[in-house]
C-alpha positions in Angstrom: 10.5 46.1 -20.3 8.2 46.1 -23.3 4.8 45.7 -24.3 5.0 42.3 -25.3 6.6 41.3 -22.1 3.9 43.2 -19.8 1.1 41.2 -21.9 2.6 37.8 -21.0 3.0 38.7 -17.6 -0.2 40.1 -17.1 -1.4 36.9 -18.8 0.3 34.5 -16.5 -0.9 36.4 -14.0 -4.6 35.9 -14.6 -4.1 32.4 -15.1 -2.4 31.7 -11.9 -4.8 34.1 -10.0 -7.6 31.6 -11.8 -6.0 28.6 -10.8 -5.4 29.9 -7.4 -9.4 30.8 -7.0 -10.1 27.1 -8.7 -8.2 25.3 -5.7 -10.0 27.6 -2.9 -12.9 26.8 -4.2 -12.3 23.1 -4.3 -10.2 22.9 -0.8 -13.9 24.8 0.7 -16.1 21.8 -1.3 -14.0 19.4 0.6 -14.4 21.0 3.4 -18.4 21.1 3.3 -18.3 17.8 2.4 -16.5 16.6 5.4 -19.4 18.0 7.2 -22.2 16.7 5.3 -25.1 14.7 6.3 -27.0 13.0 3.9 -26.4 13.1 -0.1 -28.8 13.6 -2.9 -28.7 12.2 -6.6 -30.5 14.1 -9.0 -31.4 11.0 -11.2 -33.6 11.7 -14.7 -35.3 14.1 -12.9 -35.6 12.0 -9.6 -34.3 12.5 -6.4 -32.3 9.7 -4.8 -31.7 10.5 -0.8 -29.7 8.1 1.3 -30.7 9.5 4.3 -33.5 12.6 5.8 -32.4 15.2 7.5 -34.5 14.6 10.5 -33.2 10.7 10.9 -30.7 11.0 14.3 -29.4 7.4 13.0 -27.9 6.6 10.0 -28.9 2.7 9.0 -25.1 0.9 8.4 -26.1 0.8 4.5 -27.2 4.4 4.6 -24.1 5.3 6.2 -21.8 3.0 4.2 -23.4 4.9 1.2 -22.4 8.0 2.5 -19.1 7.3 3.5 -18.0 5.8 0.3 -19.4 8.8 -1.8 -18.1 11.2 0.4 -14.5 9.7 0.1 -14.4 9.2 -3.5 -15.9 12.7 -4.2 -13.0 13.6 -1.7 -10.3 11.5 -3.2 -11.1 12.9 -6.5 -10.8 16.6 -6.1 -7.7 16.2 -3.5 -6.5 14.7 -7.1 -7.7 17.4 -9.0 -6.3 20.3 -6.5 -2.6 18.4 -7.0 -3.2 19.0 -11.0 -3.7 22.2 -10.6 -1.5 23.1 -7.9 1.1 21.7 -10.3 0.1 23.5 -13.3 0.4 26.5 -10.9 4.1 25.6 -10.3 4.6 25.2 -13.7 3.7 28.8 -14.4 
């Protein structure tokens, strides 16, 4: 083996070590946001919360906030991870 052929390997190596670290990292996002409670938009330098903390009951908009955030935030990256896990394939 040469020189050249080392490089590319070594190469292809980082990148699929990269994309391998990119997917953990957005499996472990979806994971915390299963387990969320409450969401906060940072709006022009306000904060938009749709619920506290300290509330034990979510009101049904509140919750149907939530929900759909959660899911499309979800949806999104389960998207993104399938990118990625094929541009790891095609590697």
């Amino acid at each position: 083996m040469d020189i050249k052929t080392l490089e590319y390997m070594e190469q292809r190596a980082k990148q699929g070590r990269q994309l391998v670290e990119k997917i953990e990292r957005m499996k472990g996002r979806i994971s915390l946001a299963k387990k969320s409670r409450g969401i906060d938009l940072d709006v022009n330098g306000g904060t938009i919360r749709t619920s506290r903390s300290n509330e034990k009951q979510l009101t049904e908009y509140a919750a149907h906030v939530e929900a759909s955030m959660i899911n499309a935030f979800i949806d999104v990256t389960e998207a993104e991870i399938k990118r990625l896990e094929q541009e790891l394939a095609d590697l």
